[in-house]
C-alpha positions in Angstrom: -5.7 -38.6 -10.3 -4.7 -42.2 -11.1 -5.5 -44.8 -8.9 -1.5 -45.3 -7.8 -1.7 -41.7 -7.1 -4.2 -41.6 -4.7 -2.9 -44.8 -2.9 1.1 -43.2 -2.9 0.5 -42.2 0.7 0.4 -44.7 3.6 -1.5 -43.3 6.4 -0.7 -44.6 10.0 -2.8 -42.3 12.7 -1.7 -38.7 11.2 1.3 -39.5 9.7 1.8 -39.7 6.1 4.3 -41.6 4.5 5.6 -41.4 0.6 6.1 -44.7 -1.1 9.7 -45.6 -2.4 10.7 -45.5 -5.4 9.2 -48.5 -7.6 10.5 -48.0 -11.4 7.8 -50.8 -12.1 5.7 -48.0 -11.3 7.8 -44.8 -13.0 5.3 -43.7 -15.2 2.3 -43.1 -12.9 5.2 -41.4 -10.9 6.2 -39.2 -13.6 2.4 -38.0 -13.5 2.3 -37.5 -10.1 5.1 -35.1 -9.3 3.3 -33.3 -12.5 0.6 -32.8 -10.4 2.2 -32.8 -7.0 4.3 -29.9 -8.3 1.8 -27.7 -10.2 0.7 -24.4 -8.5 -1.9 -24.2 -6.9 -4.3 -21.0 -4.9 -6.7 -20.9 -1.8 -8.2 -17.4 -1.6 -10.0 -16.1 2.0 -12.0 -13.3 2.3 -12.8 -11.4 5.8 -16.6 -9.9 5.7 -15.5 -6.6 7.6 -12.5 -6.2 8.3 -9.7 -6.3 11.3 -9.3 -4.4 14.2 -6.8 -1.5 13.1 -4.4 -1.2 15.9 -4.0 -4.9 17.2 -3.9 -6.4 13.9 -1.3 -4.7 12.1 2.1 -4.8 12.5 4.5 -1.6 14.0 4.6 0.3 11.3 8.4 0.7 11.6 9.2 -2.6 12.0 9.8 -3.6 8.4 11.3 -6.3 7.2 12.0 -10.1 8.7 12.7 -8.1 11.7 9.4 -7.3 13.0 6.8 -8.8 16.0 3.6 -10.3 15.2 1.2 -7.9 16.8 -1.7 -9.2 19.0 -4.4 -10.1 16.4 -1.8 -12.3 14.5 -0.2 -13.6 17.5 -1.9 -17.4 16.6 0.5 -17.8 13.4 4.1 -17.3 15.2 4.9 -20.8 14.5 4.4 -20.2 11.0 6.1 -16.3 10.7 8.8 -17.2 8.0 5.9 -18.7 5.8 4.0 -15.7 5.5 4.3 -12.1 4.6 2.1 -9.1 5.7 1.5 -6.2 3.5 0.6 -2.2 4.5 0.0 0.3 1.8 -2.3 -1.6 -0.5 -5.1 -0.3 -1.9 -7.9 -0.8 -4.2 -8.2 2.9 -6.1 -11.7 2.8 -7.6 -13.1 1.0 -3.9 -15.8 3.9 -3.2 -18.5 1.6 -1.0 -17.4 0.6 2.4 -19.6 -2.3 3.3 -18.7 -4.8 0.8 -15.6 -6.4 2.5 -14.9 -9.0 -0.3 -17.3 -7.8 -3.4 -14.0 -6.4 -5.1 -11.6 -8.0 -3.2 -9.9 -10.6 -5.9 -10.9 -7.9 -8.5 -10.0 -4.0 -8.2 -13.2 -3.2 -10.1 -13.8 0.0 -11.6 -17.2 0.0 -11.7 -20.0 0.0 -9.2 -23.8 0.1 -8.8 -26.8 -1.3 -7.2 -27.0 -5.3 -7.5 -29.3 -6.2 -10.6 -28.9 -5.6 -14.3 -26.4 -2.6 -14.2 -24.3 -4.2 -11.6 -21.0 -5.2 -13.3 -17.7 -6.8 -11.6 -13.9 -7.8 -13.3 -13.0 -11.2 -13.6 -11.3 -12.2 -9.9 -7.6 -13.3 -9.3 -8.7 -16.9 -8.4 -10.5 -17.2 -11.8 -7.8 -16.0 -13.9 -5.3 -19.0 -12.3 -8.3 -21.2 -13.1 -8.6 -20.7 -16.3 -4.5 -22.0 -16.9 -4.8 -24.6 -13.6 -8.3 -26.0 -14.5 -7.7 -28.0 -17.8 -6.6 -31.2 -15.9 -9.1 -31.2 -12.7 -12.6 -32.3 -12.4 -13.3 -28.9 -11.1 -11.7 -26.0 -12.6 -12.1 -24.3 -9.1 -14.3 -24.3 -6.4 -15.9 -21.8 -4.7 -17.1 -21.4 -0.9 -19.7 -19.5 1.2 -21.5 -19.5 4.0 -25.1 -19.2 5.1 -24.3 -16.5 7.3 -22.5 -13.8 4.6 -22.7 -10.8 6.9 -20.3 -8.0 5.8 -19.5 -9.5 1.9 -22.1 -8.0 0.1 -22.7 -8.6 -3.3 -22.1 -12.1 -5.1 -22.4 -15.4 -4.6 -18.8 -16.1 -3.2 -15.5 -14.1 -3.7 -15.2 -15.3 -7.1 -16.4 -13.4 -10.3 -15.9 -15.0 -13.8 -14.3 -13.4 -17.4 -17.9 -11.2 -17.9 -18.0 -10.0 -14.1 -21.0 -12.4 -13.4 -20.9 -13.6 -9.5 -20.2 -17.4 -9.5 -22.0 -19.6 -7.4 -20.2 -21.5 -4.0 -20.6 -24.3 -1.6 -22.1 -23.0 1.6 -21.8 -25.6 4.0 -19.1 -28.1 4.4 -21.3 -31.0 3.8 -21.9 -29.8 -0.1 -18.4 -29.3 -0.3 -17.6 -33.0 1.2 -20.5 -34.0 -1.5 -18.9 -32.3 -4.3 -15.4 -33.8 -3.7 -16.5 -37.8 -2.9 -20.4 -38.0 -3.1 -21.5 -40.7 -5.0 -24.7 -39.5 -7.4 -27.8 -41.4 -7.4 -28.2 -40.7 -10.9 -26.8 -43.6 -13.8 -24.3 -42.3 -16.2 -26.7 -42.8 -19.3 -29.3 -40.6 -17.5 -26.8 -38.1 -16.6 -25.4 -38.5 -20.6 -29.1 -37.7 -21.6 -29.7 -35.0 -19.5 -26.8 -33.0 -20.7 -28.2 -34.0 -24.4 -31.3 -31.9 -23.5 -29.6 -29.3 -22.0 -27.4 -29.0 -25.3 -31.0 -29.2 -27.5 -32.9 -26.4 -25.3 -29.5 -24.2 -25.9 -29.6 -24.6 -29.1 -33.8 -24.2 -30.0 -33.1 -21.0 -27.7 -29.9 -19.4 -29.7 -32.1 -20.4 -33.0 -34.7 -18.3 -31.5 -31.8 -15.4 -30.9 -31.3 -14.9 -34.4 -34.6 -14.0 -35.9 -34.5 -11.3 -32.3 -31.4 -10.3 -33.3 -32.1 -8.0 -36.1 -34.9 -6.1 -34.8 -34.1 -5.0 -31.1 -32.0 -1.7 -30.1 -28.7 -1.6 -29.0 -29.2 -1.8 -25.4 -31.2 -4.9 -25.7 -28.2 -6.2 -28.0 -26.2 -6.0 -25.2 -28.2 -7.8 -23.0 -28.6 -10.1 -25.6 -24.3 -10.1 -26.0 -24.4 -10.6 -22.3 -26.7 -14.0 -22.2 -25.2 -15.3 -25.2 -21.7 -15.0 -22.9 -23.3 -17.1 -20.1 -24.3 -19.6 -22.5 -21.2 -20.3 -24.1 -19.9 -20.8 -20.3 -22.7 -23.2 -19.5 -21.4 -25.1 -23.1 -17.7 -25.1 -21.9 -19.0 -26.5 -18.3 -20.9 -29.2 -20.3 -18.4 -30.3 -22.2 -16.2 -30.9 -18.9 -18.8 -32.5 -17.2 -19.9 -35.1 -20.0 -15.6 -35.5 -20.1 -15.4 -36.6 -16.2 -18.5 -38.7 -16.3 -17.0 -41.9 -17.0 -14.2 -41.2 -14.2 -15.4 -42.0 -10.5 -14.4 -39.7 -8.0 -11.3 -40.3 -5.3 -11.8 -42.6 -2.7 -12.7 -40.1 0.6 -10.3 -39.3 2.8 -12.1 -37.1 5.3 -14.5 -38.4 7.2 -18.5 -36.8 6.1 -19.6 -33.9 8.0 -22.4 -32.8 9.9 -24.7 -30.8 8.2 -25.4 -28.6 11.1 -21.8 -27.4 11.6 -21.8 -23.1 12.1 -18.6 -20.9 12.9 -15.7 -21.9 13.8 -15.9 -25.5 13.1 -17.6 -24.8 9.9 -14.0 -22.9 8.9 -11.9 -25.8 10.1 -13.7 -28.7 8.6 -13.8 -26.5 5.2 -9.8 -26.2 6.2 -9.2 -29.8 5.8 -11.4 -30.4 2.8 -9.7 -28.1 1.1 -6.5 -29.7 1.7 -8.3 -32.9 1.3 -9.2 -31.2 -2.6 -5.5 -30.8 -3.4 -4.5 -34.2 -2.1 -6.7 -36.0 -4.9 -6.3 -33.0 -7.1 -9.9 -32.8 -7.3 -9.0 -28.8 -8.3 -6.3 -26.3 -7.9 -8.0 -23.5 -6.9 -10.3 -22.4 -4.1 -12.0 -19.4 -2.5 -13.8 -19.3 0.6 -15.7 -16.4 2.1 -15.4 -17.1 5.6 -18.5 -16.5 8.1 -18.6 -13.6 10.5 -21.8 -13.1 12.4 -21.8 -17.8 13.1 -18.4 -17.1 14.0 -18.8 -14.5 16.9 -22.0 -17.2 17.6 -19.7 -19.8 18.0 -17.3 -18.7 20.0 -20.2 -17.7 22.3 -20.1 -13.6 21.6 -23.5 -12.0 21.4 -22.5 -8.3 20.0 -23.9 -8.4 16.0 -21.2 -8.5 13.3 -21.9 -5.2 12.1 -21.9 -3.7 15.3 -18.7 -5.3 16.4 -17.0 -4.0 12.9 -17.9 -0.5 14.7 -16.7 -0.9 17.1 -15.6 1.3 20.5 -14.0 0.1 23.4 -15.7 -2.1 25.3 -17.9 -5.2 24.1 -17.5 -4.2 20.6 -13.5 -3.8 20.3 -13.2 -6.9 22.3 -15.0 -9.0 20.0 -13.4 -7.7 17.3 -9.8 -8.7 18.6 -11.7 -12.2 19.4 -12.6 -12.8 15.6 -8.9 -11.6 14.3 -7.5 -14.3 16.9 -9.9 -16.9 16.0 -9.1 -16.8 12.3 -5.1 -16.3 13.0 -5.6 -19.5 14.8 -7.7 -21.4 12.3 -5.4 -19.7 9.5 -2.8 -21.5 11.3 -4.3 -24.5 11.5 -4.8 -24.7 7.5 -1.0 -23.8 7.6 -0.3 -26.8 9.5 -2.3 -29.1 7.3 -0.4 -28.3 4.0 3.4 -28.4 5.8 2.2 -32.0 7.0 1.3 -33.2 3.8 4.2 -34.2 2.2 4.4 -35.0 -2.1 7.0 -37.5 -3.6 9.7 -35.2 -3.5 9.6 -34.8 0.1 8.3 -31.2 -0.2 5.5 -29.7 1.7 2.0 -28.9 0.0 2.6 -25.5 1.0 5.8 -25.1 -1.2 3.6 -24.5 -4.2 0.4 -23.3 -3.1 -0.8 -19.6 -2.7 -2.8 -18.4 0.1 -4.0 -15.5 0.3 -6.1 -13.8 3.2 -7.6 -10.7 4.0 -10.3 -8.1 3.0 -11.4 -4.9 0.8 -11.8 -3.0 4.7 -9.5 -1.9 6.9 -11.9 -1.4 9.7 -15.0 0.5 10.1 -15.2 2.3 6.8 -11.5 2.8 6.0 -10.8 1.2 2.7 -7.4 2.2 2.7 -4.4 0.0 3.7 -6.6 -3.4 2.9 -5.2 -5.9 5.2 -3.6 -8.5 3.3 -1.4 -11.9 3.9 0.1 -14.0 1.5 1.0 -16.8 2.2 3.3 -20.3 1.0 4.2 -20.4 -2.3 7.8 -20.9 -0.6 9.6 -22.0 -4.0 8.8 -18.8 -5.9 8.5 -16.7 -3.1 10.4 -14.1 -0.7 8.5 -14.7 2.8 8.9 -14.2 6.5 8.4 -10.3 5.6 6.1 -7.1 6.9 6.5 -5.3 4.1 5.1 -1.4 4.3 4.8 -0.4 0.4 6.8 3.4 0.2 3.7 4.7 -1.9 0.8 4.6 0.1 -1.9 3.5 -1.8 -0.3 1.5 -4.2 -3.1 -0.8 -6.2 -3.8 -4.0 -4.6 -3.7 -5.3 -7.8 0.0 -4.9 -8.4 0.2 -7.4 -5.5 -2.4 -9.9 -7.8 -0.3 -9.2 -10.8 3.0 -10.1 -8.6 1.6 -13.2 -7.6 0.1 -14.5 -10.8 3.5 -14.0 -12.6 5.1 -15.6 -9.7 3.1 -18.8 -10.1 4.0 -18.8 -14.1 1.4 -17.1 -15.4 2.9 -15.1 -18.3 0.2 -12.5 -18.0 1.7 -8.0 -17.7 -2.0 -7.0 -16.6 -4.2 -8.0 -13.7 -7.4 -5.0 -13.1 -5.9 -1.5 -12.6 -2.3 -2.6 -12.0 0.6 -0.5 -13.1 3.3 -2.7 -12.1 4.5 -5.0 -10.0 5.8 -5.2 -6.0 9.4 -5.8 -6.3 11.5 -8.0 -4.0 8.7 -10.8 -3.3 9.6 -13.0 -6.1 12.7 -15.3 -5.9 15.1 -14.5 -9.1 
């Protein structure tokens, strides 16, 4: 982002305030509401689940015309911004203890992490690829150090060859990420992507003479590392492209590297926002802690045990996690309404959220619970909506809201069409 684009807002305590209109200053202007206006997607991923009867809506209460049950009770303020969705499913889903392993993708495919495990590209990383051209990061993935109830990956993201892609696990890397200032002098950093590009290629010269001689499994092994090179070339080229440009001025204070649970989420919240204010990317996932959240909140009963649970202790902290993240949810909600762009629109009016998990509860992985929320200008919300056909693929839903943000895509995983009545004509 220019430097008139990151200076457009004047801050006064927590207000922000859009510059008038300076046609001295039209062009930088122009390039703004460019970025101000594109589309832009924050993915959250629950590790197991919700509690099935507090977090749901009435079943028969479809429609705008429906009450927010218990478990969502934190977002009321924000009810027309947001739609809940029953009936979704991922069909191939056959293991119940990864709650956001196929969540952005609707694999078809599983098996034991290693060598023959295999993902799909996720949702997040197909927007990337048409959102990322113009950011310093073409998306950013988060963690946590406590992934209890996520299984396998390295965050809810998975790229074009199903390999897990890596995330920020505290909130300080992320704050690094963003407005860190490297130790290291561009020429250094210039030469050590040179030797990076010189060991790439001694090693594909190396590939060739293998090439003819080994079988056809290890050709696809081979096929498969030659992918992940070309990926480590593309993320090369970007990062020698952004060298000379300095990163945005903060403007979020630096976190404490100790932070756990539920202020772990809500710092993460607001550098998130803090991302899509200086357009550092478009596009974020973020698997959100479980076992550091019950910690925080000072409940003792183990994640996985809760996520089983009975009444009593167990149940209870279950309904305690689903409030805590409707409440934190809500808090991100707030943060993107208040930021305002040029136009006088809210962040929100173009960004995706979307919020849920592969598991019901327990081990059901029918009915995935599943929010969407903002993207306000292309978007029908305010809605429960209970899909007629139960289990109806999940990735309809993704294929609905990648079309809805202008991605002329007819295809997302195992979709076979699309949820009608979402999209604004």
């Amino acid at each position: 982002m220019s430097n008139f684009s990151r200076r457009n807002f004047i801050r006064a305590g927590s207000s922000i305030f859009a510059l008038p209109y300076m046609s001295s200053l039209i062009n930088s202007r122009a390039e703004e509401k460019k970025q101000l206006a594109a589309k832009r997607m924050i993915c959250l991923g629950m590790g197991y689940g919700v509690t099935n009867d507090t977090w749901f809506p009435d079943i028969k209460q479809k429609g705008t015309n429906y009450a927010l049950p218990e478990g969502l009770k934190p977002l009321e303020r924000h009810k027309k911004d947001f739609t809940v969705f029953q009936n979704l499913t991922h069909q191939f889903s056959v293991e119940a203890h990864w709650g956001s392993t196929f969540y952005l993708t609707g694999a078809n495919r599983y098996a034991k992490a290693g060598s023959s495990f295999h993902n799909s590209i996720s949702l997040d990383q197909v927007a990337a690829t048409e959102w990322g051209q113009e950011t310093r990061y073409t998306s950013i993935q988060l963690d946590t150090k406590g992934t209890a109830g996520h299984g396998d990956g390295l965050s809810m993201s998975w790229n074009a060859y199903g390999k897990p892609m890596a995330g920020y696990n505290t909130p300080l890397k992320f704050y690094n990420a963003l407005f860190g200032a490297s130790d290291i002098p561009i020429e250094k950093k210039q030469q050590m992507i040179i030797d990076k590009r010189s060991a790439m290629d001694a090693a594909l010269s190396d590939l060739k003479s293998v090439e003819r001689i080994i079988n056809k499994a290890d050709k696809d092994k081979l096929n498969e590392y030659l992918q992940s090179v070309r990926e480590i070339e593309l993320r090369l080229a970007k990062e020698e492209s952004w060298l000379h440009k300095p990163k945005p001025q903060a403007t979020i204070k630096k976190p404490s590297a100790t932070l756990l649970g539920k202020e772990e989420i809500k710092i993460m919240y607001d550098l998130m926002v803090a991302a899509f204010q200086t357009d550092s990317t478009r596009v974020i996932t973020y698997r959100l802690p479980t076992q550091t959240l019950l910690r925080s909140m000072g409940i003792k009963v183990a994640a996985h045990d809760m996520s089983h649970y009975t009444p009593g202790p167990r149940k209870e902290a279950s309904q305690m996690r689903d409030n805590k993240n409707s409440e934190l949810l809500a808090y991100l909600l707030d943060k993107l309404k208040a930021l305002k762009t040029v136009n006088g629109e809210a962040l929100l009016s173009n960004t995706t959220i979307i919020y849920g998990s592969n598991i019901r509860s327990i081990h059901y992985l029918d009915n995935c619970p599943t929010i969407v929320a903002g993207n306000t200008n292309s978007l029908i919300q305010g809605q429960h909506r209970v899909i007629p056909q139960k289990d109806t693929r999940l990735c309809n839903l993704w294929l609905t809201l990648l079309q809805s943000s202008g991605l002329k895509i007819d295809q997302f995983g195992d979709s076979n069409g699309i949820i009608s009545g979402l999209r604004k004509s």
